[in-house]
N, C-alpha and C positions, 0 to 999 in steps of 0.2 A: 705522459700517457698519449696513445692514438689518438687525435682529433674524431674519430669517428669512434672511437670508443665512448670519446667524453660526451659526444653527441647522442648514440645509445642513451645511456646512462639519462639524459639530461631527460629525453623523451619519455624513458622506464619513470623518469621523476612527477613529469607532468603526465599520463596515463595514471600514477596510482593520486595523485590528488584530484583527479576527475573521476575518478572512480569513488574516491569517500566522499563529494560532494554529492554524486549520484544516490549512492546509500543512504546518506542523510535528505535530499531532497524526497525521493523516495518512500521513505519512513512517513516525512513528514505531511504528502499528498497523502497515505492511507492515516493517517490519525486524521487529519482534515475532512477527509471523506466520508470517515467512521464520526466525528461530531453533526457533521451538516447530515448526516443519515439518523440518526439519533435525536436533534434535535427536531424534524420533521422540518427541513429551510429547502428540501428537494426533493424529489421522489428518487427512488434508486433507477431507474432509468436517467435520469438526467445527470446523474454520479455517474454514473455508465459513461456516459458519453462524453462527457468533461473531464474524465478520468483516463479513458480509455482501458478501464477495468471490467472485466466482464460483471453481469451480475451476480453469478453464483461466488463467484469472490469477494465481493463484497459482503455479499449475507456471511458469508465464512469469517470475514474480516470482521463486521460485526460480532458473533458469537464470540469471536478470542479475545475482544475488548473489552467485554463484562465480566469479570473473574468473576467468578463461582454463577453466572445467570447464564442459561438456555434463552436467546429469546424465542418470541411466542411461536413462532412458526415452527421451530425443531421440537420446542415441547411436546410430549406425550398428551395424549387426550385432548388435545385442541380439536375442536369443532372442524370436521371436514379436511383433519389430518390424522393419518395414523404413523 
């Protein structure tokens, strides 16, 4: 085979395992994020900023972490939400 094929090839190899290390590192910052938000150990501004996630993502990321729970700020009839 081309030397510079093998070399391609070798690169395509190391590009897709930094990319699934990516994914999983990834993952594993918003589940992180989503517990230290949850537990109350940070306010979501400072998730923000250690995250580099905006906050509306986060509340998002929130809601999808509770199967079958709204939290309280999307809930209907919350005091000074509609």
């Amino acid at each position: 085979m081309n030397p510079e094929m093998e070399r391609i090839r070798a690169l395509a190899a190391v590009i897709t395992t930094a990319e699934c290390a990516l994914d999983t590192a990834y993952a594993t910052l918003r589940q992180c994020a989503a517990a230290v938000l949850r537990n109350g150990d940070a306010t979501l501004a400072e998730v923000s900023e250690a995250t580099g996630m905006n906050q509306g993502e986060l509340l998002e990321l929130l809601s999808r972490n509770i199967p079958g729970r709204e939290p309280s700020w999307k809930q209907s009839g919350t005091a000074g939400l509609s």
